[in-house]
C-alpha positions as CSV (number, residue, x, y, z in Angstrom):
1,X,-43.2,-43.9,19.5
2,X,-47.2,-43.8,19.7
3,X,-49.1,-46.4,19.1
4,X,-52.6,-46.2,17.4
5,X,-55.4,-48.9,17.0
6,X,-58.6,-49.4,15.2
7,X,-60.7,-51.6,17.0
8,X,-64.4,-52.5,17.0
9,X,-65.8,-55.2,19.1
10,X,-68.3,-55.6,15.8
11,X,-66.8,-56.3,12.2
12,X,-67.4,-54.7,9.3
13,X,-67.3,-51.0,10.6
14,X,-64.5,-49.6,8.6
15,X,-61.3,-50.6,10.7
16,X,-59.1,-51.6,8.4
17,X,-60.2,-48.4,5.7
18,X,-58.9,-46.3,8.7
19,X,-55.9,-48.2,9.8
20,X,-55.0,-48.2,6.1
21,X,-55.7,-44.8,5.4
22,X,-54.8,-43.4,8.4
23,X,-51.2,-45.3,8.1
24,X,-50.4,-43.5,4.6
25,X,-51.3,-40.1,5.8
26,X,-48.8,-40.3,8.8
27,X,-46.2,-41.5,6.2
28,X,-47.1,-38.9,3.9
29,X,-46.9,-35.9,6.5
30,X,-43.3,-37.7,7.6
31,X,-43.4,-40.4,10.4
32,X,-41.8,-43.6,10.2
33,X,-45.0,-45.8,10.2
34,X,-45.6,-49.4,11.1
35,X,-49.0,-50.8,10.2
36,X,-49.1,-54.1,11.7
37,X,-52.2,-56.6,10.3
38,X,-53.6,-58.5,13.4
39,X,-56.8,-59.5,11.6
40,X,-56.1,-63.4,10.2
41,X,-58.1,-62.1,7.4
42,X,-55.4,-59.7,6.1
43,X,-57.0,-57.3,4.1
44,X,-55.0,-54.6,5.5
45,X,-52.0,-56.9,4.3
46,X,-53.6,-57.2,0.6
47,X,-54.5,-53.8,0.0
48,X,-50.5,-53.2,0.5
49,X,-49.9,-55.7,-2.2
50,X,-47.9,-57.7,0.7
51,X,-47.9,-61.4,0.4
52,X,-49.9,-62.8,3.6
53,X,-47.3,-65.3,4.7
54,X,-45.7,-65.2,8.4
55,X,-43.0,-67.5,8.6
56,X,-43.5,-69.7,11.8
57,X,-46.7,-68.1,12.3
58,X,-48.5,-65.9,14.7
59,X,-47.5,-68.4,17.6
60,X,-43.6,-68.0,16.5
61,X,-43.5,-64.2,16.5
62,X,-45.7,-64.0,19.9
63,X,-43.6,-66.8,21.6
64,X,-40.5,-65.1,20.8
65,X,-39.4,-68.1,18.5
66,X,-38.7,-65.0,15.2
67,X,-38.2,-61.2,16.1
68,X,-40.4,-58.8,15.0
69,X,-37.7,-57.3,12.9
70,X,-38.0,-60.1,10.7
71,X,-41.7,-60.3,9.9
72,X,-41.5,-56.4,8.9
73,X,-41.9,-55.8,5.3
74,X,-41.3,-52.9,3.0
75,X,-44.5,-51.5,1.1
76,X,-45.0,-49.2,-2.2
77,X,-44.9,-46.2,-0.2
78,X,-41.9,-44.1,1.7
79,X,-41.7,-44.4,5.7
80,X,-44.5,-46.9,5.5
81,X,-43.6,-50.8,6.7
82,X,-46.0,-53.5,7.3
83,X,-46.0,-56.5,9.4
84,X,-48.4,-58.8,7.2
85,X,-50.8,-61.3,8.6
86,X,-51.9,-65.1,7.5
87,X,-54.8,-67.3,8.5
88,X,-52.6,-68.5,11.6
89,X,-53.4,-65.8,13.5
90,X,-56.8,-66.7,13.7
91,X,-55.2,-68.6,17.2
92,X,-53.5,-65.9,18.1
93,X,-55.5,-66.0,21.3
94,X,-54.0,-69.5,22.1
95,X,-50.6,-68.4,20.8
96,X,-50.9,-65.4,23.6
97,X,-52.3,-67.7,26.6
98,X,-48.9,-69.5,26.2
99,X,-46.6,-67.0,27.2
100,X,-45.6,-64.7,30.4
101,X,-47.7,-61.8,31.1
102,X,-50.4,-62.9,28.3
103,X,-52.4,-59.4,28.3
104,X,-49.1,-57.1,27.5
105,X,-47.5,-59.4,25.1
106,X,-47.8,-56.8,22.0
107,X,-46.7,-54.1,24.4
108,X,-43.5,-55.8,24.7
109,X,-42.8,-57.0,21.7
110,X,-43.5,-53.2,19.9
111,X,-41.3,-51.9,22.7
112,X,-37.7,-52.3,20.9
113,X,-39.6,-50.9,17.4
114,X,-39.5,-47.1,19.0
115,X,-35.7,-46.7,17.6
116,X,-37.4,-47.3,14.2
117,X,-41.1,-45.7,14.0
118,X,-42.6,-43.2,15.1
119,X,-46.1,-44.5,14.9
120,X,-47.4,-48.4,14.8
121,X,-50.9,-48.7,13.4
122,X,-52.7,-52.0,14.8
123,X,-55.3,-53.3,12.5
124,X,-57.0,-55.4,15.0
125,X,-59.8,-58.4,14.8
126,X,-63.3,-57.8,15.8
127,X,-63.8,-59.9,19.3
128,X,-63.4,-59.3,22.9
129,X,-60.6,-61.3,23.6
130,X,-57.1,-62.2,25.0
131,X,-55.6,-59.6,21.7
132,X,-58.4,-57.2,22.8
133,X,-56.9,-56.6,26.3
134,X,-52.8,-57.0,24.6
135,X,-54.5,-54.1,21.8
136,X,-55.6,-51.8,24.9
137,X,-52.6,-52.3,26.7
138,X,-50.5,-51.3,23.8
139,X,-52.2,-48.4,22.3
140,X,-52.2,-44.7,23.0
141,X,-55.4,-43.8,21.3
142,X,-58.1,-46.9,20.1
143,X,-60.2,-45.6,17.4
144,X,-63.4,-46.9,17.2
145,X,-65.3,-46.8,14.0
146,X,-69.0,-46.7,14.5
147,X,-71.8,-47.1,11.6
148,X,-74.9,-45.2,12.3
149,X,-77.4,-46.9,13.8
150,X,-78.3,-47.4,17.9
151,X,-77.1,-50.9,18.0
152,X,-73.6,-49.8,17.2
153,X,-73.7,-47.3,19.9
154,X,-74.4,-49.5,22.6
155,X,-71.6,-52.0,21.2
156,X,-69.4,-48.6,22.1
157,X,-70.6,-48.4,25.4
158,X,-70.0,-51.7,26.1
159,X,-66.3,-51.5,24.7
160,X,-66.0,-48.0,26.9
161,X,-67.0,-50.5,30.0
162,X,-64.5,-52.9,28.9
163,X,-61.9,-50.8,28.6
164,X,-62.5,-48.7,32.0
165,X,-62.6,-52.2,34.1
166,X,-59.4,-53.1,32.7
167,X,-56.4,-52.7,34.7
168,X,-53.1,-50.6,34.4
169,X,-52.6,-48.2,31.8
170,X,-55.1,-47.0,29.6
171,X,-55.6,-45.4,25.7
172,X,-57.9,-42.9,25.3
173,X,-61.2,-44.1,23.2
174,X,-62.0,-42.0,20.3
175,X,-65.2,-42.8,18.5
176,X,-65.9,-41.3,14.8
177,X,-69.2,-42.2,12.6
178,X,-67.8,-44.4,9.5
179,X,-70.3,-45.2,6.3
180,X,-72.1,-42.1,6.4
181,X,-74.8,-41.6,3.8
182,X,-75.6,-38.3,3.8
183,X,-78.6,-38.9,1.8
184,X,-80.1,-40.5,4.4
185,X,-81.5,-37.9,7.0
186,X,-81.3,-40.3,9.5
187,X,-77.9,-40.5,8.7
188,X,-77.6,-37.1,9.2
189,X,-79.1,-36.8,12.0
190,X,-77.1,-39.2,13.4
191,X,-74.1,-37.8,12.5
192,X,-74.9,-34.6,14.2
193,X,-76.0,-36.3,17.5
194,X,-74.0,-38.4,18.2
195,X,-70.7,-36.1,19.1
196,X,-72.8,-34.4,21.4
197,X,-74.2,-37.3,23.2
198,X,-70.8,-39.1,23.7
199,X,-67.9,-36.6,24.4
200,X,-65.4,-39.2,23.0
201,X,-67.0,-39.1,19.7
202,X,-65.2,-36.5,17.4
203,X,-66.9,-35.0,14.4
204,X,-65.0,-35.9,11.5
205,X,-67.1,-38.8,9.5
206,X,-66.5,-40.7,7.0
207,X,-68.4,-40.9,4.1
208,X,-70.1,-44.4,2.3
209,X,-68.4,-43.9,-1.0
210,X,-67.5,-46.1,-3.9
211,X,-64.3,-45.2,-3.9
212,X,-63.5,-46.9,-0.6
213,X,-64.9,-50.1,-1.6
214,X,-62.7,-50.0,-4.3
215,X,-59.9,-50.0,-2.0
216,X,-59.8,-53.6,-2.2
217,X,-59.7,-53.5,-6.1
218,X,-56.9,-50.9,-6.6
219,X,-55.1,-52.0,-3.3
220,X,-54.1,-49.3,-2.6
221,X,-55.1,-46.5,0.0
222,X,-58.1,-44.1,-1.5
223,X,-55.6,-41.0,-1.5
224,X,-53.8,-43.1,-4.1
225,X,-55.9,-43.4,-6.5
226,X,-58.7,-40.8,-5.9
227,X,-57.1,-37.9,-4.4
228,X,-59.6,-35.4,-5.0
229,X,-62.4,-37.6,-4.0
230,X,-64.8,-36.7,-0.7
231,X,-63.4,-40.1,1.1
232,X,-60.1,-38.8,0.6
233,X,-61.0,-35.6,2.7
234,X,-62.5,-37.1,5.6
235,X,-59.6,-39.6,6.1
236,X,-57.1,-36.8,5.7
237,X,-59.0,-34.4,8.8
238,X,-60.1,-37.5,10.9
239,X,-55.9,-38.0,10.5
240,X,-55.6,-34.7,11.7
241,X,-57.8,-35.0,14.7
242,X,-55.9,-38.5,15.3
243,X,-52.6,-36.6,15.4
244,X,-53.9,-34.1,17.7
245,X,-54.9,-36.3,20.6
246,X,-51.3,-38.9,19.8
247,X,-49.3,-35.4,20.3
248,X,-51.4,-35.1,23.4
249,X,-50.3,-38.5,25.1
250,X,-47.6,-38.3,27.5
């Protein structure tokens, strides 16, 4: 089982567009897929149409109080689960400074999952944090979305810091440019640079389109409802390039 998250130390990059999106094309080309919401926002968990209520909480799943079996819920789409999130995880920070080993809780408790998945998608909170160090502990590859503009580069080079001075195991960090107007020739130019500046930045980009706002209308993921759409075709090579680098991991 591999274990991908989309993290940002900033908010409003894109995350949960490319957990969501990223989740139904790995369902869609045939792995068992687990997107769990850690955001206490849920959006990931209402674009799935899930109902954003965890029994017992965040602090009863992470406390071992409820299994993670039970907190797993079905979704619209074959091979694709979800473990929904509610407003009580906005302590899940608290909730993890209460048990054993606080940093590798959400390693462990995804652990007895690999009978069942082949992939868990974490839709992850933007904050440096005690589920910031549990995310990077857990994942194989942490996708960072980046919009394209200098200050969100140097919030990547501070989360490449964070990550390097963080000890035991490490993902590997895989940058791509999200909200791309290609109207914009600084956008452009941008979107050209960058990769070559930062070898950890890949060239796939998504696009700012209207049909990924609307996400949050249709609820559903953009290959649902506009297949054919430019948004659609960015999600489904940056999947590609994700699923490279997973199949790389040891």
């Amino acid at each position: 089982m591999k274990v991908l998250a989309a993290y940002n130390i900033k908010g409003g990059v894109g995350k949960t567009s490319a957990a969501v999106n990223l989740a139904w094309f790995a369902a869609r080309d045939g792995l068992r897929t687990l997107l769990w919401d850690l955001d206490p926002q849920g959006s990931a968990t209402y674009v799935f149409r899930v109902k954003p209520k965890v029994k017992g909480g965040g602090h009863a799943l992470l406390t071992g109080k409820r299994s993670v079996d039970d907190g797993i819920k079905g979704t619209d789409f074959d091979r694709l689960d979800l473990m929904p999130a509610d407003f009580s995880y906005r302590n899940l920070d608290l909730d993890l400074d209460s048990t054993k080993r606080p940093t590798d809780r959400v390693r462990r408790l995804l652990a007895p999952l690999a009978k069942d998945y082949d992939l868990v998608v974490l839709d992850c909170p933007p904050s440096v944090s005690l589920v910031s160090e549990n995310v990077v502990h857990a994942c194989d590859v942490l996708l960072v979305p980046l919009v394209p503009a200098r200050l969100s580069v140097r919030t990547y080079d501070q989360l490449i810091d964070f990550v390097d001075t963080m000890p035991g195991r490490k993902p590997q960090v895989m940058g791509f440019l999200s909200m791309v107007d290609s109207r914009k020739k600084a956008h452009r130019e941008f979107a050209e640079r960058l990769p070559q500046d930062h070898a950890s930045v890949v060239p796939e980009a998504i696009p700012s389109r209207v049909v990924v706002e609307q996400m949050a209308e249709e609820r559903a993921p953009v290959p649902v409802f506009a297949p054919a759409s430019s948004a659609t075709a960015a999600y489904e090579a940056l999947w590609a390039r994700v699923r490279s680098r997973l199949d790389d991991v040891g």
